[in-house]
mmCIF file of the N, C-alpha and C atoms, coordinates in Angstrom:
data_MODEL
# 
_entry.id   MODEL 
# 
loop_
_atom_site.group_PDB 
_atom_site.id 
_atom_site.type_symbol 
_atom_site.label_atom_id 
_atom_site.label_alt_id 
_atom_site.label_comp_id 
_atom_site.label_asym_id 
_atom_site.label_entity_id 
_atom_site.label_seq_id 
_atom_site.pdbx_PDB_ins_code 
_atom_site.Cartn_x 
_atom_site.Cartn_y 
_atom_site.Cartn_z 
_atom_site.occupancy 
_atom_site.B_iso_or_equiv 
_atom_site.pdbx_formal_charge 
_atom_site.auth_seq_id 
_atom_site.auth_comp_id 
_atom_site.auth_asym_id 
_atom_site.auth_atom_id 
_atom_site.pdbx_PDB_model_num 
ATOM 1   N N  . UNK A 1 1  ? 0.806   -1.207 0.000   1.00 0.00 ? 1  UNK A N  1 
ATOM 2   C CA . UNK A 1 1  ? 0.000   0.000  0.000   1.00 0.00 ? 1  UNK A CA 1 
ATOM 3   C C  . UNK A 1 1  ? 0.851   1.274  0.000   1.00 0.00 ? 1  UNK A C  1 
ATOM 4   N N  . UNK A 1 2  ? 1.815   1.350  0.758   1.00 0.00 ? 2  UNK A N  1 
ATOM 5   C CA . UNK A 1 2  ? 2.538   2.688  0.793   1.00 0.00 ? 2  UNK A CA 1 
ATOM 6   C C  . UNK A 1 2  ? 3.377   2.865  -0.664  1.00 0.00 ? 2  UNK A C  1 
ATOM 7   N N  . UNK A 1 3  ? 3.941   1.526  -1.500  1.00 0.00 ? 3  UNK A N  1 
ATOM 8   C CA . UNK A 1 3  ? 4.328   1.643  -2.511  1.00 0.00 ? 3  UNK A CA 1 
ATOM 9   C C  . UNK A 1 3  ? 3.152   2.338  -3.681  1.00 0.00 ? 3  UNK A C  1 
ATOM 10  N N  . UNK A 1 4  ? 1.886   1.939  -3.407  1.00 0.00 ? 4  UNK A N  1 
ATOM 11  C CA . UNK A 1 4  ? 1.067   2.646  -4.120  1.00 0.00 ? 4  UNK A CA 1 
ATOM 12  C C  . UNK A 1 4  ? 0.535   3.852  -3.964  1.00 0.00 ? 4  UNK A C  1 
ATOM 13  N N  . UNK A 1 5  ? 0.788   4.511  -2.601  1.00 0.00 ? 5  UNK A N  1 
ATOM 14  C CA . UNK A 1 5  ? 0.435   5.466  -2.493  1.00 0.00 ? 5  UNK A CA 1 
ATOM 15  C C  . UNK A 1 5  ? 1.855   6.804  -2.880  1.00 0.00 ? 5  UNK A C  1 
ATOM 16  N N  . UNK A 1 6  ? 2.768   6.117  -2.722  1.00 0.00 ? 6  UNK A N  1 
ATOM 17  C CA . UNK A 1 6  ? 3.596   6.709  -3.454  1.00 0.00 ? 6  UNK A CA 1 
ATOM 18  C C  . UNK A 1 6  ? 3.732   6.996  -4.666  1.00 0.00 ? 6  UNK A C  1 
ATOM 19  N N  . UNK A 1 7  ? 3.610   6.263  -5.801  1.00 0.00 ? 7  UNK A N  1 
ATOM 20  C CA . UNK A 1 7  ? 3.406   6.001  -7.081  1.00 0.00 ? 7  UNK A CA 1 
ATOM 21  C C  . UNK A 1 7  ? 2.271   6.999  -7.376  1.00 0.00 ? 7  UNK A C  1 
ATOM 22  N N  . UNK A 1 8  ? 1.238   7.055  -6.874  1.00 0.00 ? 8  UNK A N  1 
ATOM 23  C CA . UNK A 1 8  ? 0.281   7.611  -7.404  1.00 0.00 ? 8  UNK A CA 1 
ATOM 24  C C  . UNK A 1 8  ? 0.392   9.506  -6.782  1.00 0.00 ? 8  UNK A C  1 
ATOM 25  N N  . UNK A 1 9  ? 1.033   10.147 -5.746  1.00 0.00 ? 9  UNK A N  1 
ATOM 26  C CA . UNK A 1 9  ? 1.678   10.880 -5.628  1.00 0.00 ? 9  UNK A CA 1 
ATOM 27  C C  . UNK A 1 9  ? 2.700   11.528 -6.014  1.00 0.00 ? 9  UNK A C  1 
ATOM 28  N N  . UNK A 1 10 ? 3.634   10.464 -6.976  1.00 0.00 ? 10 UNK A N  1 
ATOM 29  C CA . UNK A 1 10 ? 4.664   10.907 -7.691  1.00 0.00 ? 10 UNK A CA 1 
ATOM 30  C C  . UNK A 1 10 ? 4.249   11.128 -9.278  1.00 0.00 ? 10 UNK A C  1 
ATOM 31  N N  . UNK A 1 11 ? 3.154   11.046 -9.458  1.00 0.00 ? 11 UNK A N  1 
ATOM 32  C CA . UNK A 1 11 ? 2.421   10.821 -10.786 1.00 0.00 ? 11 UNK A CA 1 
ATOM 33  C C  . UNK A 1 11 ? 1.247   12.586 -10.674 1.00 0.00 ? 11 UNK A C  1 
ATOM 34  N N  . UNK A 1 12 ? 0.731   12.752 -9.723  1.00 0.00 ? 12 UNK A N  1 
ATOM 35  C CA . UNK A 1 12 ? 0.123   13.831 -8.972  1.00 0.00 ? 12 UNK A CA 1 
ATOM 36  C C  . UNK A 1 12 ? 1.029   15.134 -9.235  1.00 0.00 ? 12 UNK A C  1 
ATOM 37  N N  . UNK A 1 13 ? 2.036   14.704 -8.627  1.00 0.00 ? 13 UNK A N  1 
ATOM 38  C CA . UNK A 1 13 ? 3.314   16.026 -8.863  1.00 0.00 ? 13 UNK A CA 1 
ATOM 39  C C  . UNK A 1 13 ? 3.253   16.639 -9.850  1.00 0.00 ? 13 UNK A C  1 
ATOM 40  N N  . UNK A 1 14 ? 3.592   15.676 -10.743 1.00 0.00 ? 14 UNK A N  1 
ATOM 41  C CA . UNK A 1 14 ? 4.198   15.760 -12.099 1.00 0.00 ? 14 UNK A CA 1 
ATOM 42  C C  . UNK A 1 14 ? 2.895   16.477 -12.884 1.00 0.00 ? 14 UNK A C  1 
ATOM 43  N N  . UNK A 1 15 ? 1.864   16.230 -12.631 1.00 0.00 ? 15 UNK A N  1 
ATOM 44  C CA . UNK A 1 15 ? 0.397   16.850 -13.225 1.00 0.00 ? 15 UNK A CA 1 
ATOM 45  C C  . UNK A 1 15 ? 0.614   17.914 -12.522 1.00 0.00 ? 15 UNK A C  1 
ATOM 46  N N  . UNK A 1 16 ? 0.869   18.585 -11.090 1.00 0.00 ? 16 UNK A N  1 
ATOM 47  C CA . UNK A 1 16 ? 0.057   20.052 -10.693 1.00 0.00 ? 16 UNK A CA 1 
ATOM 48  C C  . UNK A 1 16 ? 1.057   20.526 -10.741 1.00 0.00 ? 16 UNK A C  1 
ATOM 49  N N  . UNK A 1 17 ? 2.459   20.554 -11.269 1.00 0.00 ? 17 UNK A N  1 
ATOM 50  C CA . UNK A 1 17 ? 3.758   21.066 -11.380 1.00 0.00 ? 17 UNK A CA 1 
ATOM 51  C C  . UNK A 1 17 ? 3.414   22.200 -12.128 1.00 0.00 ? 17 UNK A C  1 
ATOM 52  N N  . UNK A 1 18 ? 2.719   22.184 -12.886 1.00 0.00 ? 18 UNK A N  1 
ATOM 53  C CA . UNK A 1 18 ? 2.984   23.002 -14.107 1.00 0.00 ? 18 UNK A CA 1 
ATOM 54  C C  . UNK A 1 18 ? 1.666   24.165 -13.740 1.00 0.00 ? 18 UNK A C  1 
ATOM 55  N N  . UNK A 1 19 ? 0.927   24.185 -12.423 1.00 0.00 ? 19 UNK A N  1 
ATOM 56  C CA . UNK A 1 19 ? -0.103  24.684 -12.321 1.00 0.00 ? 19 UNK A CA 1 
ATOM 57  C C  . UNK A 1 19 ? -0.071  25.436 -10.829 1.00 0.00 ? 19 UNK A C  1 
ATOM 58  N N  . UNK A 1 20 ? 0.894   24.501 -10.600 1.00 0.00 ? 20 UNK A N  1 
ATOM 59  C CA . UNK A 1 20 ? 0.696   24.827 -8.665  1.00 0.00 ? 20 UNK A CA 1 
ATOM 60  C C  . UNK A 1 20 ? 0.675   26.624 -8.084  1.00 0.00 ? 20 UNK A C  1 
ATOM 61  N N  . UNK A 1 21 ? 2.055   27.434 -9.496  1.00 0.00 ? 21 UNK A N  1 
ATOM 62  C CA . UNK A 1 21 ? 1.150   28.689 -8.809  1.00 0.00 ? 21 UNK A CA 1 
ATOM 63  C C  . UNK A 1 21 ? 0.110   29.103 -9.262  1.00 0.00 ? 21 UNK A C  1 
ATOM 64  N N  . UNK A 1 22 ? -0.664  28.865 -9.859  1.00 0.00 ? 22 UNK A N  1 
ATOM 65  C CA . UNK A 1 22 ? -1.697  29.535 -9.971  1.00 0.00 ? 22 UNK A CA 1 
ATOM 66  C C  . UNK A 1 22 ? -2.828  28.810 -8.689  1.00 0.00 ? 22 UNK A C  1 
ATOM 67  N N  . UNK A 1 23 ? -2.446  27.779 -8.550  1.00 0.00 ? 23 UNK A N  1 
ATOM 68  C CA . UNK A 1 23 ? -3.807  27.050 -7.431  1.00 0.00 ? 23 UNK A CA 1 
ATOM 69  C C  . UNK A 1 23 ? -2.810  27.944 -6.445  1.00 0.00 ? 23 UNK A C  1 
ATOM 70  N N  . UNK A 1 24 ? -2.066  28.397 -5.743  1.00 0.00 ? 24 UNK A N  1 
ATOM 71  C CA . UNK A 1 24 ? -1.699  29.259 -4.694  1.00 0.00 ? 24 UNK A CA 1 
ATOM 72  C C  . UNK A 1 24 ? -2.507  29.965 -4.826  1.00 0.00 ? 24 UNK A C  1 
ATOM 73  N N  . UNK A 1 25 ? -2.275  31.024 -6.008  1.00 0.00 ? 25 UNK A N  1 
ATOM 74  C CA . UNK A 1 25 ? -2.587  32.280 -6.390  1.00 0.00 ? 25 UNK A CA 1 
ATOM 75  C C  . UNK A 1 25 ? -4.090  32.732 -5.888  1.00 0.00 ? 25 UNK A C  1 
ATOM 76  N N  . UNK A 1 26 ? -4.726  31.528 -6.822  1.00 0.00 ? 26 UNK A N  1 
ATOM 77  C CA . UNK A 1 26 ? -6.610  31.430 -6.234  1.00 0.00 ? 26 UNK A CA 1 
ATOM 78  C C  . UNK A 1 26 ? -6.593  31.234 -4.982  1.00 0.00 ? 26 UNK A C  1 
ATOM 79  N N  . UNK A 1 27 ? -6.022  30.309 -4.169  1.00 0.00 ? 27 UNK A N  1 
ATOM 80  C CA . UNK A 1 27 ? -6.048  30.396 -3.059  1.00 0.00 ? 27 UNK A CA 1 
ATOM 81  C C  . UNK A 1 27 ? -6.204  31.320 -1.918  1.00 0.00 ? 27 UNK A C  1 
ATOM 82  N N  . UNK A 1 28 ? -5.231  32.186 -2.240  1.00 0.00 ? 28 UNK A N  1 
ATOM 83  C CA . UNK A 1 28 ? -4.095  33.444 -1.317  1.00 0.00 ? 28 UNK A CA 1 
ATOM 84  C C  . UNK A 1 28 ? -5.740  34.219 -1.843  1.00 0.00 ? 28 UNK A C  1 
ATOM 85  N N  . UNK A 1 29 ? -5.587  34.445 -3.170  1.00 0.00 ? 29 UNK A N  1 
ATOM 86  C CA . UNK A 1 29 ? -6.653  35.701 -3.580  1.00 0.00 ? 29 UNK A CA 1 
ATOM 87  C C  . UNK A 1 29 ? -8.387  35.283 -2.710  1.00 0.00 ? 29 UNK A C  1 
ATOM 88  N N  . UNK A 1 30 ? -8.672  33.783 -3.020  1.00 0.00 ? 30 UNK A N  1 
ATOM 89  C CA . UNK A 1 30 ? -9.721  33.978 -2.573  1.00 0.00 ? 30 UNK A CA 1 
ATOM 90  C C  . UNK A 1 30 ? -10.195 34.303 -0.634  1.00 0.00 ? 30 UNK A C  1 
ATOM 91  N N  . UNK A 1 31 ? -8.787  33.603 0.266   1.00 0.00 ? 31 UNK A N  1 
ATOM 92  C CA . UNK A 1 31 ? -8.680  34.274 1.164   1.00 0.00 ? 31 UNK A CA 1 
ATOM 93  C C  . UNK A 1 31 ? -8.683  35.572 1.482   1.00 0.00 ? 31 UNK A C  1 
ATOM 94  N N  . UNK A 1 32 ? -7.974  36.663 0.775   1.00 0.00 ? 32 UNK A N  1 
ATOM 95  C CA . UNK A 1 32 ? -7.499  37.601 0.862   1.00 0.00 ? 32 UNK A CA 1 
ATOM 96  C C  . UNK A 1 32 ? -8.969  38.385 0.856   1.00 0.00 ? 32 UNK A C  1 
ATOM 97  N N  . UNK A 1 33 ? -10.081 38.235 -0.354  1.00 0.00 ? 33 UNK A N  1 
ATOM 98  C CA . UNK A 1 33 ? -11.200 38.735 -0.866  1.00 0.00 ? 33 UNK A CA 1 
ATOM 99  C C  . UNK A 1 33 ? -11.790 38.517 0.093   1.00 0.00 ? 33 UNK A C  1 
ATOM 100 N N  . UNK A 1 34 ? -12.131 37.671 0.724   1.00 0.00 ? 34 UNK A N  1 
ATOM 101 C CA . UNK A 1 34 ? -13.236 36.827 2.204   1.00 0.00 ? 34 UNK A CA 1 
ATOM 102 C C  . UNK A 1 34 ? -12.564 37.770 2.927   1.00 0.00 ? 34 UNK A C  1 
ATOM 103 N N  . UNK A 1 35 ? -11.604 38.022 3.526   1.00 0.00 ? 35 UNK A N  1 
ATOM 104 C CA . UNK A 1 35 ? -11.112 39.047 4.351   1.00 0.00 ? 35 UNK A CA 1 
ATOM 105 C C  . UNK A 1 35 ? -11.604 40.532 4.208   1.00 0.00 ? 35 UNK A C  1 
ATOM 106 N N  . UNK A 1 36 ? -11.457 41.350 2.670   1.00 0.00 ? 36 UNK A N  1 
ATOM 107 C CA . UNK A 1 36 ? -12.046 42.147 2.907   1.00 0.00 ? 36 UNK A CA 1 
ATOM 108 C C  . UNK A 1 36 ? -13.386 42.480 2.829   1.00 0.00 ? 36 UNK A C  1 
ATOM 109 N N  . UNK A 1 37 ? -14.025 41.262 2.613   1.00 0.00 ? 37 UNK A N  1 
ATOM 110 C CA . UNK A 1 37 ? -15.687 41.542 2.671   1.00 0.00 ? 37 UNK A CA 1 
ATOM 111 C C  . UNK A 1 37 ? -16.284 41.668 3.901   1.00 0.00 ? 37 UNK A C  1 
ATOM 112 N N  . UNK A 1 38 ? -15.743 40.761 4.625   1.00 0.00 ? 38 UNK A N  1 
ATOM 113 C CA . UNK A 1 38 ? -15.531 40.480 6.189   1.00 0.00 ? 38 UNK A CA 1 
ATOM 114 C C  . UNK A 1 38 ? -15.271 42.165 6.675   1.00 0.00 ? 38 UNK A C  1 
ATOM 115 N N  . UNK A 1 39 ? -14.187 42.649 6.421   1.00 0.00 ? 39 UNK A N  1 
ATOM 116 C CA . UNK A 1 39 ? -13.915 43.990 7.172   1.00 0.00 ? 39 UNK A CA 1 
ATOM 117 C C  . UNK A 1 39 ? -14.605 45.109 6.233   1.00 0.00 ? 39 UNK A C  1 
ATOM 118 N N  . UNK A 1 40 ? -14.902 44.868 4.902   1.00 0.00 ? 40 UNK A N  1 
ATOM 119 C CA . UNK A 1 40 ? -15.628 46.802 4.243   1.00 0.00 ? 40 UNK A CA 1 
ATOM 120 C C  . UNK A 1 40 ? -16.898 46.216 4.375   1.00 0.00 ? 40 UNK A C  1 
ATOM 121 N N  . UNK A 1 41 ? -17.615 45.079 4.860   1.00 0.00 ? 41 UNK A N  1 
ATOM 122 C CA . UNK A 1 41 ? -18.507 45.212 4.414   1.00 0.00 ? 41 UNK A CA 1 
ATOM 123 C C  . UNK A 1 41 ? -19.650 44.796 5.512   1.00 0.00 ? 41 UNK A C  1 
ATOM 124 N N  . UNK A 1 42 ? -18.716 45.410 6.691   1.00 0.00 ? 42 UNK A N  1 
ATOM 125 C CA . UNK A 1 42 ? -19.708 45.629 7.997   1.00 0.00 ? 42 UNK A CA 1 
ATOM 126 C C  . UNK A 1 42 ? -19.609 46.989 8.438   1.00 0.00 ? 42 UNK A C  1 
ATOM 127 N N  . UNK A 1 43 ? -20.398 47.607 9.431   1.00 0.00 ? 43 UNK A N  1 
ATOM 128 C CA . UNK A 1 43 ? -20.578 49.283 9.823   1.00 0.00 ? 43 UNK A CA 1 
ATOM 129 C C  . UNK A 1 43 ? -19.031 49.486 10.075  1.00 0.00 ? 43 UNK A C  1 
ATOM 130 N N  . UNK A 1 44 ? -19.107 50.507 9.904   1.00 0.00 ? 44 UNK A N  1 
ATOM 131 C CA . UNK A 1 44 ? -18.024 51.201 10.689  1.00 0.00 ? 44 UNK A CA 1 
ATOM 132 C C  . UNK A 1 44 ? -18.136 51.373 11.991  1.00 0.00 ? 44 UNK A C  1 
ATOM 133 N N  . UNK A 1 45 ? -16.475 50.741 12.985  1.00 0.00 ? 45 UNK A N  1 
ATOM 134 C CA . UNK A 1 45 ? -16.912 50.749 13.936  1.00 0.00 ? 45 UNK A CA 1 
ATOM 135 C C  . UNK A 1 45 ? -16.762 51.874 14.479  1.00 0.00 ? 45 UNK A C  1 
ATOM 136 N N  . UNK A 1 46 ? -15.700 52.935 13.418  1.00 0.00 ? 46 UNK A N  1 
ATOM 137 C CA . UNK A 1 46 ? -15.648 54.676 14.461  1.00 0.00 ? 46 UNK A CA 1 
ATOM 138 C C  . UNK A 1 46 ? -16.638 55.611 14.045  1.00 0.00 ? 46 UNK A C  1 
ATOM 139 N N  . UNK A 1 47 ? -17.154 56.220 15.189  1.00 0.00 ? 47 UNK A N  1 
ATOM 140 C CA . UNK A 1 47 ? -18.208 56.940 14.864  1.00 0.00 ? 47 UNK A CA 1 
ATOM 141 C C  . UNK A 1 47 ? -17.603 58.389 15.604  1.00 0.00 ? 47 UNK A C  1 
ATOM 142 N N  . UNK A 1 48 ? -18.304 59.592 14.590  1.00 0.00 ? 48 UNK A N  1 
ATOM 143 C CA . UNK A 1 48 ? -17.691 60.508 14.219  1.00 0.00 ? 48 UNK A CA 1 
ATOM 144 C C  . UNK A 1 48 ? -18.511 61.295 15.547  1.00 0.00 ? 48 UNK A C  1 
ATOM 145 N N  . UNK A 1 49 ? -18.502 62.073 16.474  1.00 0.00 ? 49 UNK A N  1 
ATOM 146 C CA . UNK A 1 49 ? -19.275 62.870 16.951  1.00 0.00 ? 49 UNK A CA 1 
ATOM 147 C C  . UNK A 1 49 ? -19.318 64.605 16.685  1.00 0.00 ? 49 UNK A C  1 
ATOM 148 N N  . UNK A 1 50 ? -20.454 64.573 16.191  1.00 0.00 ? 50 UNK A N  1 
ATOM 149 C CA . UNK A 1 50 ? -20.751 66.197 15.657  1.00 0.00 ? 50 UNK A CA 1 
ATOM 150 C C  . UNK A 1 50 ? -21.443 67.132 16.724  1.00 0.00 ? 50 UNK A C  1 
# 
């Protein structure tokens, strides 16, 4: 089993090699986006007094 799970991991590589930054890229970005929706897109928490 571990010989096959190797094999089929070393076969894996070789496919997302040529891709891997961009699956970062989406990654990082789609974190990054969830973050600022999360922070612009609740009230503001300072409030101005007039």
């Amino acid at each position: 089993m571990p010989v096959i799970g190797w094999y089929i991991g070393i076969q894996l590589a070789e496919m997302i090699q040529s891709v891997d930054h961009w699956i970062a890229f989406f990654l990082l970005a789609f974190a990054g986006s969830g973050m600022d929706i999360v922070e612009f897109g609740t009230k503001s928490r300072i409030t101005t007094q007039s």
